[in-house]
C-alpha positions in Angstrom: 108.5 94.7 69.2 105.7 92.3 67.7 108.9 90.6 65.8 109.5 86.7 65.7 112.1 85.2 67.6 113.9 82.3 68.2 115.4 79.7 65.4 113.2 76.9 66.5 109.7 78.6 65.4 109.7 78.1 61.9 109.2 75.0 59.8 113.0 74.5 58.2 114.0 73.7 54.9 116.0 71.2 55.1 118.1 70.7 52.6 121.8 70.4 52.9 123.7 73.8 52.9 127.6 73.6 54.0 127.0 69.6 55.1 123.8 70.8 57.7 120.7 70.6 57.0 119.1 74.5 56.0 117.6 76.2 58.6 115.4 78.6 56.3 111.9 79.0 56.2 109.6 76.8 54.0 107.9 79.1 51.2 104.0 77.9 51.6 103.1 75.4 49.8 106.9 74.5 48.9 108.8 71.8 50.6 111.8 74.5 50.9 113.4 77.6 51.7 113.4 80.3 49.1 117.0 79.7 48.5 116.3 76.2 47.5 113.3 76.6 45.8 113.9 75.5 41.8 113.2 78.4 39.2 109.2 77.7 37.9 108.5 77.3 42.1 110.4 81.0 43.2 108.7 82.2 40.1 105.7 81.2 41.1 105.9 82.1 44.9 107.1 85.7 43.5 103.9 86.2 41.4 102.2 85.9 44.3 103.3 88.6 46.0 101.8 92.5 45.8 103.3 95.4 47.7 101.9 95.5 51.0 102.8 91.9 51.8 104.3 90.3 54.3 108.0 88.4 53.6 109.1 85.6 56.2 112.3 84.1 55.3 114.1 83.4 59.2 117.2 81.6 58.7 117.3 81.2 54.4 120.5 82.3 53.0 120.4 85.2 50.7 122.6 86.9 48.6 121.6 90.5 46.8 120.7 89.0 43.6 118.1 86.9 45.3 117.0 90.1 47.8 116.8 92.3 44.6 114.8 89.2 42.9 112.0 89.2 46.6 111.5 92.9 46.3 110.9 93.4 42.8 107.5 92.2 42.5 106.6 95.3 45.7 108.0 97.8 44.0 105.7 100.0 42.9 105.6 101.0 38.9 105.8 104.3 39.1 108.3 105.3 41.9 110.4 102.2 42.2 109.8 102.0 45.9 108.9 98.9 47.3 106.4 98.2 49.9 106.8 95.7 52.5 104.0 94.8 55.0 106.2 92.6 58.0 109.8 91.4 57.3 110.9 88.5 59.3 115.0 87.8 58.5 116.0 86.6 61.5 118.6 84.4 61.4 119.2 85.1 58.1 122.9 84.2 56.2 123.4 86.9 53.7 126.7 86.5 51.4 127.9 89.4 50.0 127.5 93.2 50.1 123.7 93.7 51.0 122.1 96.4 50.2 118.3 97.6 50.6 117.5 100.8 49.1 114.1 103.1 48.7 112.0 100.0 50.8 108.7 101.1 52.8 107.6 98.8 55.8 104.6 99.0 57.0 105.2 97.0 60.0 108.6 96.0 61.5 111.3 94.6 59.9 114.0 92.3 61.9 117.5 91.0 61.3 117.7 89.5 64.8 120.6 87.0 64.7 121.2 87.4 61.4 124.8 86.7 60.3 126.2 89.5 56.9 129.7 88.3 55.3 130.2 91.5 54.5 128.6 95.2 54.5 124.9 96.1 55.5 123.7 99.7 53.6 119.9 100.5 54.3 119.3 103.6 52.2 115.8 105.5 52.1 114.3 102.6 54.3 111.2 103.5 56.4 109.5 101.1 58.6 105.9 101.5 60.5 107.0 99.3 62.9 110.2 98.0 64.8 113.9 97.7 63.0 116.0 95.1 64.5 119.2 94.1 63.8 119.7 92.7 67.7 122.7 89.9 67.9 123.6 90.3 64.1 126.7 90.0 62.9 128.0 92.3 60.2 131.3 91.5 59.1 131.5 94.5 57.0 130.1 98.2 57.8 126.6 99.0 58.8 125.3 102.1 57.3 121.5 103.3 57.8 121.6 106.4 55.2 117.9 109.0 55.3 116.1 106.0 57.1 113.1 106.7 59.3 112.1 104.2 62.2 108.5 104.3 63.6 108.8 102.5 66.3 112.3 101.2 68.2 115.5 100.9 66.9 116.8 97.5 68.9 120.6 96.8 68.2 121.5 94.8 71.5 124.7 92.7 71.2 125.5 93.1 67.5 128.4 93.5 66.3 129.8 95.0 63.4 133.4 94.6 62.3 133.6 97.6 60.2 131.8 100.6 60.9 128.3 101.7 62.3 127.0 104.9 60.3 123.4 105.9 61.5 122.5 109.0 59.8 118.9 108.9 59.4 115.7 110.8 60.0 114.4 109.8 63.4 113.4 107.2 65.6 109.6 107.1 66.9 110.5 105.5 70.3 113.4 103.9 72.1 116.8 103.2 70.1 118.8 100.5 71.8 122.2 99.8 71.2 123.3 97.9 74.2 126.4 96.1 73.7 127.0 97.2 70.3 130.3 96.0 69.0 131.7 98.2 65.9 135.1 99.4 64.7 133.7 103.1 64.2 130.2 105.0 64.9 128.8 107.8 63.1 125.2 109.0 64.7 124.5 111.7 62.9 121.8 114.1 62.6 119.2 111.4 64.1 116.1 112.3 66.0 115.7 109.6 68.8 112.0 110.5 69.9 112.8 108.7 73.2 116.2 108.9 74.1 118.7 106.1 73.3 120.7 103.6 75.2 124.2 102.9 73.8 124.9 100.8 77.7 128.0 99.0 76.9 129.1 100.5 73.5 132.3 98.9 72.3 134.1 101.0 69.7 137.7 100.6 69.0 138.1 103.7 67.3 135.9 107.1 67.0 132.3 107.2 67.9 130.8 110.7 66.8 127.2 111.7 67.8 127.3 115.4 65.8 123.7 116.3 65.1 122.1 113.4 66.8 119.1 114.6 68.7 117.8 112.8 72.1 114.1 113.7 72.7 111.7 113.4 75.6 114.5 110.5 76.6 117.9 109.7 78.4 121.0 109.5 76.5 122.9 106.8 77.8 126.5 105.1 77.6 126.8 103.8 80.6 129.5 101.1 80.4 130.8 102.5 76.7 133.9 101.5 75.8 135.3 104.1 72.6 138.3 104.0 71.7 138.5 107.5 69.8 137.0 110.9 70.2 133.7 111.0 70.9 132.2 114.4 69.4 128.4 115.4 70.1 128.9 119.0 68.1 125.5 120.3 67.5 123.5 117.2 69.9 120.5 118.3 71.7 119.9 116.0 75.0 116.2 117.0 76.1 117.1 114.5 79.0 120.3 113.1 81.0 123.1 111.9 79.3 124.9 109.3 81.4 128.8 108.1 80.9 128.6 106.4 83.9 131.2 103.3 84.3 132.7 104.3 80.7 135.9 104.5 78.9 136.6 107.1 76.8 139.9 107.2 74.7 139.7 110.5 73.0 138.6 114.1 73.1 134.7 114.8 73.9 133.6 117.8 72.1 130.3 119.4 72.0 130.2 122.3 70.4 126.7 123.8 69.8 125.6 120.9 71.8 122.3 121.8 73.7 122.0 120.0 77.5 118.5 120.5 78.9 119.2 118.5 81.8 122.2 117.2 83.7 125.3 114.9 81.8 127.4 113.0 84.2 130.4 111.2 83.8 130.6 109.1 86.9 133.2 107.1 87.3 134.3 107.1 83.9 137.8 106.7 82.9 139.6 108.9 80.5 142.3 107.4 78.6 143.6 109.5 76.3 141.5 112.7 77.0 143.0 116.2 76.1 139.9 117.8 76.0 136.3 118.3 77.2 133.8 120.6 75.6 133.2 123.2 75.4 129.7 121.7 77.3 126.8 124.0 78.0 124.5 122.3 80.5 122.0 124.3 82.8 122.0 121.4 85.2 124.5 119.2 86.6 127.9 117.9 84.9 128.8 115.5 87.5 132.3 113.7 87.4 132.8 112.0 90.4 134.8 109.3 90.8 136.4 109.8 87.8 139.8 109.2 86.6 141.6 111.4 84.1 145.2 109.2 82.6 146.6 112.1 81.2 146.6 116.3 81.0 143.0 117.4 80.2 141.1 121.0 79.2 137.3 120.8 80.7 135.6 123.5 79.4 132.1 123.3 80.8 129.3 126.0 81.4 126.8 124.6 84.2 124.8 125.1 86.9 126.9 122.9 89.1 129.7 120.6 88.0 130.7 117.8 90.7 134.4 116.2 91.0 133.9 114.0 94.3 136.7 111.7 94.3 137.5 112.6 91.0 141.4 111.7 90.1 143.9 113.0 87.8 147.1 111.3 87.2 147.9 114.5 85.7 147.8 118.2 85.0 144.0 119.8 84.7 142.9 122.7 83.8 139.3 123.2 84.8 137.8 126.6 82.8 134.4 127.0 83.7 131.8 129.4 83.7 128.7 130.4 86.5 129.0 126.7 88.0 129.0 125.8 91.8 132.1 123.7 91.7 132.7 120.4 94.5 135.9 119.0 94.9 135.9 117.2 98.0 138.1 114.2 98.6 139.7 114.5 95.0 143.3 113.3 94.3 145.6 115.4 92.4 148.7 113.7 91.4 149.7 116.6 89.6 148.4 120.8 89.4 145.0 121.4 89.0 143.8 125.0 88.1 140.0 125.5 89.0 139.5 128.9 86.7 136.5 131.3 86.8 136.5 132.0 82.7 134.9 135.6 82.5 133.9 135.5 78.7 131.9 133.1 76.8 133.2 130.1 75.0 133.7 130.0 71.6 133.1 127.5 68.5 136.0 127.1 66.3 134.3 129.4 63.9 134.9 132.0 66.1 131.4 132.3 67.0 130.2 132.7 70.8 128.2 129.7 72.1 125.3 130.3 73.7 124.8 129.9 77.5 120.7 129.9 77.7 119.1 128.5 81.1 122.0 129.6 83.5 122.3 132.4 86.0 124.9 134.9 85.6 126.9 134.7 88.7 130.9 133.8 89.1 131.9 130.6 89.5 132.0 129.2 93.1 134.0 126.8 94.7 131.6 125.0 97.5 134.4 122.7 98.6 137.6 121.0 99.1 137.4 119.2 101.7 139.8 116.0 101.8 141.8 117.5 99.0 145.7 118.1 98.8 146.2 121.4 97.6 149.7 121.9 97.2 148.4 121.0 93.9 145.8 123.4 93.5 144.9 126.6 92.5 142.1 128.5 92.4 141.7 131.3 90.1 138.7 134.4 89.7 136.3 131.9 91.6 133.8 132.8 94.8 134.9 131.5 98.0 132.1 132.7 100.0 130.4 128.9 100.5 133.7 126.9 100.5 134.9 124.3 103.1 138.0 124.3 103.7 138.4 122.2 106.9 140.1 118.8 106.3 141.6 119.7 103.3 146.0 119.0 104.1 148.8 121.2 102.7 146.2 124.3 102.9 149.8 126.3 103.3 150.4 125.4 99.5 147.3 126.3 98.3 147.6 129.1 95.3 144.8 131.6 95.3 145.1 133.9 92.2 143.2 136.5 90.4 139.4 137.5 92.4 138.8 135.3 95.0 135.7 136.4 96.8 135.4 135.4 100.3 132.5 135.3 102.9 131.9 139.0 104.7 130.4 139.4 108.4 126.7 140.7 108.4 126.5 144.5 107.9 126.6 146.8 111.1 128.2 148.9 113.1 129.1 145.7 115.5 131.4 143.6 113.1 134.1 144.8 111.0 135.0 144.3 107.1 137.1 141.4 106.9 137.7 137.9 104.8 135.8 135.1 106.5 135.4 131.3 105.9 131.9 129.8 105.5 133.0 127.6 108.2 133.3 130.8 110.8 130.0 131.9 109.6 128.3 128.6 110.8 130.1 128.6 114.2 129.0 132.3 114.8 125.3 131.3 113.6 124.5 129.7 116.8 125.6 132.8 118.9 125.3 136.1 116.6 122.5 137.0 114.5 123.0 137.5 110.5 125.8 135.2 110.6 124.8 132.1 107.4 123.9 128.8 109.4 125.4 125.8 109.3 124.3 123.4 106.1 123.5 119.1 107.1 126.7 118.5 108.1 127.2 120.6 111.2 129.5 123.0 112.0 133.4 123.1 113.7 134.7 124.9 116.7 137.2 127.6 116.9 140.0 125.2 118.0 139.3 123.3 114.4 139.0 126.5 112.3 142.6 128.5 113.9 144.7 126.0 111.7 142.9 126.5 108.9 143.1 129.8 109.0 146.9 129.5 110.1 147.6 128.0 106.5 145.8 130.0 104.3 147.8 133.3 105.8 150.8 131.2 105.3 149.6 130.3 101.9 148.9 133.9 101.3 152.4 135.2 102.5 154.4 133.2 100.4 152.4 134.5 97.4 153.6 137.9 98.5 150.2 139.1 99.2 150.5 140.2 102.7 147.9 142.4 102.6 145.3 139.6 101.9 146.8 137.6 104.5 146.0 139.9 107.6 142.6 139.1 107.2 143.3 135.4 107.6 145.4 136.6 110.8 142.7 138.1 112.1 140.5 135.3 111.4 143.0 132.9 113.4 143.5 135.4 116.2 139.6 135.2 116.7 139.6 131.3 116.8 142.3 131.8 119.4 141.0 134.3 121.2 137.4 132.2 121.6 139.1 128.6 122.0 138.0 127.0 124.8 141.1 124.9 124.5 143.2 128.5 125.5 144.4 129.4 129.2 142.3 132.4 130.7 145.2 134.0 130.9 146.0 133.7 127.0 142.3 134.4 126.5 142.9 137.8 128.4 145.6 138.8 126.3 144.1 138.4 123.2 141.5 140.1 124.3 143.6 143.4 125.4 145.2 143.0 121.7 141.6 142.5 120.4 140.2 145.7 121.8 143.3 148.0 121.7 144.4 147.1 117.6 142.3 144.2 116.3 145.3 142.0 116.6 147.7 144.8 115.3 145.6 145.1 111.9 143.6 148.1 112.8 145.2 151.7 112.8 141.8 153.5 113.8 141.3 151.3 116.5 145.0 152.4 117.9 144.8 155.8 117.1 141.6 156.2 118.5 142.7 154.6 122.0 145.7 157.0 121.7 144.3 159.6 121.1 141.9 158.9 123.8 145.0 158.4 126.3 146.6 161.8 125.0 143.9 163.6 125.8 143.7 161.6 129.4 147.3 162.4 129.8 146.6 166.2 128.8 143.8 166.8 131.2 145.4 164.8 134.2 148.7 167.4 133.9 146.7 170.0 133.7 144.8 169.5 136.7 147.2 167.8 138.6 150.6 167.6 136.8 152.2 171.0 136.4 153.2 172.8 139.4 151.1 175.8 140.7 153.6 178.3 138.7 157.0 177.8 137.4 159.5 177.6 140.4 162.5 180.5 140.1 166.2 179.3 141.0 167.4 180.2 144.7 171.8 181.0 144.9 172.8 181.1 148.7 176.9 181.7 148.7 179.4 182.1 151.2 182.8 184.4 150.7 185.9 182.5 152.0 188.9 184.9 150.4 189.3 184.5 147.1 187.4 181.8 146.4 183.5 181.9 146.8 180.9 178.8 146.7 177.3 179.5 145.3 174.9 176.3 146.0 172.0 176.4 144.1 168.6 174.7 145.3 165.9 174.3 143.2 162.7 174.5 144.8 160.2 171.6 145.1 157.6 172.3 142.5 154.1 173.0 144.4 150.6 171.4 143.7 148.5 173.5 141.9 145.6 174.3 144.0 141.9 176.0 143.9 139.1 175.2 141.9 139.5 172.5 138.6 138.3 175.5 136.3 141.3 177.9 137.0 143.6 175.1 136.0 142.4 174.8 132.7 143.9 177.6 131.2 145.5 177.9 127.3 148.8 178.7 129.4 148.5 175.0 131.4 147.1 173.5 128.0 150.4 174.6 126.0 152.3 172.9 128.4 150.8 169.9 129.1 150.4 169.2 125.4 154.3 169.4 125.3 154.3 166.8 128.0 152.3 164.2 126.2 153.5 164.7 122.4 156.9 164.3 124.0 156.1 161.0 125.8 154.6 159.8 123.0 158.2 159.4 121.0 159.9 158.2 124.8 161.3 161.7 125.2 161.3 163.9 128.6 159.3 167.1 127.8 162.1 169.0 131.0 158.7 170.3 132.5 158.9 170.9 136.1 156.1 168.3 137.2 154.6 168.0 140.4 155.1 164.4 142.0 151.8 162.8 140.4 152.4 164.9 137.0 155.4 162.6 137.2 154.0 159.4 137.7 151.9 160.3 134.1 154.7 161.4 132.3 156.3 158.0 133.5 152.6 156.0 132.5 152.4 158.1 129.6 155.9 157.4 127.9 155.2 153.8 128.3 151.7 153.2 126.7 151.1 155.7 124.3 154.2 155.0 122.6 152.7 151.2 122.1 149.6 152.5 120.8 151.4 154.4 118.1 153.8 151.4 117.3 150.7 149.2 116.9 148.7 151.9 114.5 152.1 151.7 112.4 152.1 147.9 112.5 148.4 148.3 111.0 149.5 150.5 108.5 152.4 148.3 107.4 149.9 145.1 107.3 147.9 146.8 105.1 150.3 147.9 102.8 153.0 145.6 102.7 154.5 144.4 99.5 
């Protein structure tokens, strides 16, 4: 800006205005302001002037007749549009409705301090340089209607009593509107070359951006203040746009809107906030620290949307498409649904809005660490990178729709299962194919049992007891690894590890009793049935009429010769009557020699076991 500034740099009039003495310019050669010059001198001054030329008037009060009365000599014949080289009106005290219509400017043109009694229209105004209107005070509204700005657009600390309605062509560099004071906003349609600052916007009421345009530049509101809804439909943000340290009252909507980079909200504190969006960004939508006063709707599309310490002091409904979702250490007062939306959104036209720059992929939750989630739920979102460790009430947490969790590598070694991301990084530093531990280390198994302890519970009471065994198994395997564990416990986890996988895999019992069948089978036919099937012995004795028959049953007698005459289809009929019988704890009345005994005995005891724990796998995985 190449403006003047200051009130002291001018010669002043003078003359007394309001009992002080004017501060307005002196018109060269005239002893005053233009204001106060008489009739033949403004006459005169005014026939001096051509278009093209420069107009310095800081601190001379002016009224529209006069204005109208300055430009007329620039105007050119055949258009009507005046031409103005520099315009210095700083300071100036305008009564009146001004208005300045169809005006070129060749170089700047600045209202800096200047004081309006009433409304401020620029219409069809074009300026080569800088426009200022920094510190002014419009009592009225402030419209800039098809104007076009060369240079910057400086409107720090004004402040407007009625309403600020920007809808011009473009600004050629940086727009400034720090501390801008207004009743309403309307930025509309406006290319800003260079981005715009609105730092510290103060509106009481709405402030809409629809159209507006922020090139090769931030957008930034930092410290905003607006009291309304705050719509961007159909802004294009070529760089950030930052809310940071704001206060929003109403609804954010930005349909059509086009994000190039990332938008954050940091710290900002909605009011009155029902909804937000629909937002396509293919960066970062970042709304930590953030408070929310009352129920809200975020619809956002993003490559990553951030709610550190984010709080809502009520219900939230988070529906959001392809984004890597954090919530750690945010405070729900009240339910928060984290929702994995599978279709695009759509404009209120009915029209879907387009998603370019993202990756197709379902939306992840990376974690929720320090959160309370009896007031959340998680719904059709990938689990597969969340932390869950030091979140509390993980018991209440609702998991609905697709939930993907983490997997085990591939291989015949590990199992299909549900896994946290914090089990994968423990594992990391034993196992191969197991995903490493991010920065910020990794926990043991005597951390991770819990956690998996309350997501089975959480899981349970949602009736989905299926889904739950896998978290069982997941705590059984922290257990069964603690180092905090006796040896003793260790040992017994390990038998129920190897025998059922906890009592949640079928094949794994039926295979170990079917193993012990067939054990049981060969050891009675090689050393459990008797050599051949002994025949009943009567001995009796005659005493008169009444005779006594004792019967003795001989011992049953080892089988004996070689291992390959015992193995007959005769000894294999038997001996599989022995074992299907123990297997359902009922004597198979086989003679049995003394050893064949001793198996039957073993054999009713295990196998039994095994086939109770295939049906308790069975059950877990089928439970309703």
């Amino acid at each position: 800006m190449t403006g003047t500034t200051g009130t002291a740099a001018w010669p002043r009039c003078g003359r007394p205005e309001g009992g002080e003495p004017c501060p307005g310019r002196k018109v060269d050669p005239y002893p005053a302001c233009l204001a106060h010059l008489d009739d033949t001198d403004r006459a005169a001054h005014l026939a001096t002037l051509s278009p093209g030329a420069d107009l310095d008037h800081r601190g001379t009060p002016l009224t529209q007749d006069l204005l109208d009365e300055l430009l007329a000599p620039l105007r050119a014949p055949g258009t009507g549009r005046a031409r103005v080289g520099r315009a210095d009106f700083d300071a100036v005290r305008f009564s009146g409705e001004a208005e300045i219509r169809d005006v070129g400017f060749d170089g700047y043109c600045s209202f800096t301090s200047a004081v309006f009694d009433a409304g401020l229209y620029l219409e069809a105004v074009r300026t080569g340089g800088d426009l200022r209107l920094d510190s002014a005070h419009v009592a009225g509204d402030l419209w800039l209607d098809d104007c076009e700005v060369d240079g910057d657009a400086w409107f720090p600390k004004a402040r407007v009593d009625g309403a600020l309605r920007f809808c011009g062509r473009k600004v050629g560099r940086s727009a400034v509107f720090r501390d801008l004071t207004c009743a309403e906003a309307r930025v509309e349609g406006v290319d800003f070359e260079r981005g715009a600052d609105f730092t510290g916007l103060r509106v009481t009421g709405t402030a809409g951006f629809d159209g507006a345009h922020f090139l090769n530049g931030a957008a930034c509101f930092d410290r905003a203040d607006i009291g309304g809804d705050m719509p961007f439909d159909g802004a294009r943000f070529d760089a950030n746009a930052t809310f940071e340290d704001a206060t929003i009252g109403g609804d954010l909507s930005f349909v059509d809107a086009a994000a190039r980079a990332d938008v954050c909200f940091r710290r900002t504190v909605f009011r009155r906030t029902a909804v937000i969006g629909p937002l396509v960004c293919p960066g970062t939508v970042d709304f930590s620290d953030a408070v929310f006063e009352t129920a809200v709707t975020l619809e956002v599309a993003a490559k990553e949307v951030r709610c550190v310490r984010t709080r809502w002091a009520s219900t939230a409904a988070l529906r959001l498409r392809y984004a890597d979702v954090d919530l750690t250490d945010a405070t729900p007062a009240f339910p928060v649904s984290v929702v994995g939306r599978p279709r695009p959104f759509v404009s209120p036209a009915g029209d879907e809005i387009a998603e370019p720059g993202l990756a197709r992929k379902q939306v992840g939750v990376v974690s929720v660490k320090g959160v309370d989630a009896a007031y959340l739920m998680l719904a059709d979102v990938d689990l597969t990178r969340c932390l869950f460790v030091e979140a509390v009430h993980l018991d209440q947490l609702r998991l609905e729709g697709r939930c993907r969790l983490a997997e085990p590598p591939g291989g015949p070694r590990w199992i299909r299962r549900r896994t946290l991301a914090e089990e994968h990084h423990w594992r990391a530093t034993r196992y191969r194919g197991w995903t490493p531990a991010p920065d910020h280390g990794r926990h043991d198994p005597d951390v991770l049992a819990p956690v998996y302890r309350q997501l089975r519970k959480a899981l349970e009471d949602g009736r989905n007891e299926p889904g739950a065994a896998d978290f069982y198994y997941g705590e059984m395997e922290m257990r069964r690894h603690s180092d905090s564990a006796s040896r003793g416990e260790r040992t017994l986890l390990w038998l129920y590890w190897a025998l059922s996988g906890y009592g949640l895999r079928a094949a794994r019992a039926l295979a170990w009793l079917l193993l012990a069948m067939t054990a049981t089978v060969f050891a009675m036919m090689l050393w459990g049935l008797p050599k051949g099937d002994p025949d009943p012995v009567s001995e009796g004795t005659s005493d008169g009429r009444r005779i006594t028959l004792t019967t003795k049953k001989p011992t049953p007698v080892n089988p004996d010769g070689a291992y390959s005459r015992r193995i007959s289809g005769e000894r294999f009929e038997k001996s599989l009557r022995v074992v299907a019988n123990s297997v359902i704890f009922r004597a198979s009345g086989q003679d049995l020699t003394t050893t064949g005994t001793y198996v039957e005995m073993t054999a009713r005891l295990v196998e039994p076991g095994l086939l109770a724990l295939a049906v308790l796998a069975v059950r877990s995985r089928v439970k309703r």
